[in-house]
C-alpha positions as CSV (number, residue, x, y, z in Angstrom):
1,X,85.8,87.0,73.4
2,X,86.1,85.4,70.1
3,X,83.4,82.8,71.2
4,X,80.5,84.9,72.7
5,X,77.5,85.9,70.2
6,X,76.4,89.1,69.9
7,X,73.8,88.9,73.4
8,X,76.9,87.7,75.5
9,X,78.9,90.7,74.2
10,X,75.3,92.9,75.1
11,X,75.6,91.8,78.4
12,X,79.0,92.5,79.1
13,X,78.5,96.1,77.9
14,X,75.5,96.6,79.7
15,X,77.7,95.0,83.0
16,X,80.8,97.4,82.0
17,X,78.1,99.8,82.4
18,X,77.1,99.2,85.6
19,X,77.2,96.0,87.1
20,X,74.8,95.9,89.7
21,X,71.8,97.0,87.3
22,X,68.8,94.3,87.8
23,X,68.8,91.4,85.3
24,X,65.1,93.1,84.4
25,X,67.1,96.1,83.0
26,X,69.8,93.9,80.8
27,X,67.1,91.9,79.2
28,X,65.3,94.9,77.9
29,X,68.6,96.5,76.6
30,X,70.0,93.1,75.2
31,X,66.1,92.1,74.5
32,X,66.5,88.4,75.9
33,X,64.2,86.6,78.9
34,X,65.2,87.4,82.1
35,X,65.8,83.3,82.5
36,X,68.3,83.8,79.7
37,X,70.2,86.7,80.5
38,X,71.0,85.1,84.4
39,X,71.9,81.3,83.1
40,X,74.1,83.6,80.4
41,X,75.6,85.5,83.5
42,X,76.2,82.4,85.3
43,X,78.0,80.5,82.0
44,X,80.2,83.3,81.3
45,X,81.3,83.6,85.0
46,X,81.7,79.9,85.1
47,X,83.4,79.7,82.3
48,X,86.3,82.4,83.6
49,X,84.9,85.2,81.0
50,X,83.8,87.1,83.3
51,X,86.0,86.6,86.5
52,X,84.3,89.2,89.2
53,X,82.8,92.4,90.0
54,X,84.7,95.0,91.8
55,X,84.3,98.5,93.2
56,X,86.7,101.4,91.7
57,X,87.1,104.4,93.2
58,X,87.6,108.0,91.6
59,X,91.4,108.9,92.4
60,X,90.2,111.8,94.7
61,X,88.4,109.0,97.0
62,X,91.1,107.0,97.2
63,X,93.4,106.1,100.3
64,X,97.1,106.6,99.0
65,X,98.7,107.3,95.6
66,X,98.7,105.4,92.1
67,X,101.3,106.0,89.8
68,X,102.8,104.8,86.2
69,X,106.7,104.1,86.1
70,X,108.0,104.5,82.4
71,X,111.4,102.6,82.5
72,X,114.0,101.7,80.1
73,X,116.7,98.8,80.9
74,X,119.7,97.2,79.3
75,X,118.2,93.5,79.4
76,X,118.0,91.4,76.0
77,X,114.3,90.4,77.1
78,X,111.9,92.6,79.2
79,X,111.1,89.1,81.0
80,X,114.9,89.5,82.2
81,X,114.0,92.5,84.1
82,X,110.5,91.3,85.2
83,X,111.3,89.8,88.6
84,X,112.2,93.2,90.1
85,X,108.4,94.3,89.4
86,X,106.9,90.8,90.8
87,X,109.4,91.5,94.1
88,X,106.8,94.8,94.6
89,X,103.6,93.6,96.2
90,X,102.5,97.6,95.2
91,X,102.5,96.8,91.3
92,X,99.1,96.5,90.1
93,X,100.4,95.6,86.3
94,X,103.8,95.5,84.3
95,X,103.4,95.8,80.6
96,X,105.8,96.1,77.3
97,X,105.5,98.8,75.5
98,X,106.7,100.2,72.4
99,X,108.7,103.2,71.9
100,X,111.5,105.0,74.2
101,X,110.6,103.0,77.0
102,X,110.4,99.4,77.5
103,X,108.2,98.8,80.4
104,X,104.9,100.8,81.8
105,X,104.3,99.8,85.2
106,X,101.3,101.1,87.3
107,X,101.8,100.9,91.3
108,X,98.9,101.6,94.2
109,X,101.2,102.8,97.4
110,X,99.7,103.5,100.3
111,X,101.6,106.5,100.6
112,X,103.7,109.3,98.6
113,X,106.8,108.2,100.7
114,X,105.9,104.7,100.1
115,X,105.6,105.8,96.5
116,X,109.1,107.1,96.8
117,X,110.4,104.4,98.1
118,X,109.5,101.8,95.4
119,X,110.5,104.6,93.0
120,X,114.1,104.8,94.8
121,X,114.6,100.9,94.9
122,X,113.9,100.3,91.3
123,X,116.0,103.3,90.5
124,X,118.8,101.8,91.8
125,X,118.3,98.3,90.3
126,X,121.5,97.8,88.1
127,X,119.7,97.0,84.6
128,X,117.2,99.8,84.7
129,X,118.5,102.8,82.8
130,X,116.2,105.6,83.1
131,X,112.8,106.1,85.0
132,X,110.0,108.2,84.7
133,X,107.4,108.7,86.8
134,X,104.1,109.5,86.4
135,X,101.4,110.0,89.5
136,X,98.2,109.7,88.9
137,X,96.0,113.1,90.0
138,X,92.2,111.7,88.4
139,X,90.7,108.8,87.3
140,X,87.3,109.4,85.0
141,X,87.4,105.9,82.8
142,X,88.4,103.0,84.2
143,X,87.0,100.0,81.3
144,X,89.1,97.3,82.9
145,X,87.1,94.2,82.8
């Protein structure tokens, strides 16, 4: 992001916004030609910038359950501990954090029991020392880009 101008970065708020709004609408709010703000589109999805468009869904529409794990483990490195999470086709992200807790991991499960079965095999992983769950209930910002 440290190499788009200031209409690039206009465009990709007014796309956070709502991505299906006409190129008409973005070049009156980033006040560029219509011919601009398209070949602009099509260089920042080109380039990998902007990588797709995608549909979310509030929570409550939602098939299934998300949820975050907290977990703490006894590994040196977090990337020691990291092929557990890639085993889980369910995990959507596995980050480091800081605090308590090492790792936040959010899952999509197609089911509460599914849920509690990925919940139940990384619980009984040998390095993982404690494990807190989190299920999500609502969903009213999702910025992810």
């Amino acid at each position: 992001m440290d190499k788009l101008d200031k209409f690039d970065k206009a465009i990709i708020a007014e796309l956070r916004i709502d991505a299906r709004q006409s190129i008409s609408y973005i070049s009156e709010a980033v006040n560029l030609s219509r011919s601009a703000v398209s070949e602009r589109i099509k260089k920042l999805e080109n380039t990998g910038i902007i990588r797709g468009y995608q549909v979310l869904l509030s929570e409550s529409q939602k098939e299934g359950v998300s949820a975050y794990f907290e977990i703490q483990h006894r590994c040196p490195r977090c990337a020691d501990v990291v092929h557990v999470f890639q085993a889980i086709p369910e995990v959507i992200t596995c980050r480091g954090i800081t605090g308590d807790m090492d790792l936040l991991v959010y899952v999509q499960a197609s089911s509460m029991k599914r849920l509690h079965e990925i919940r139940e095999h990384i619980d009984a992983q040998t390095d993982i020392i404690k494990l807190k769950t989190h299920v999500v209930m609502s969903e009213w910002i999702d910025n992810r880009g």
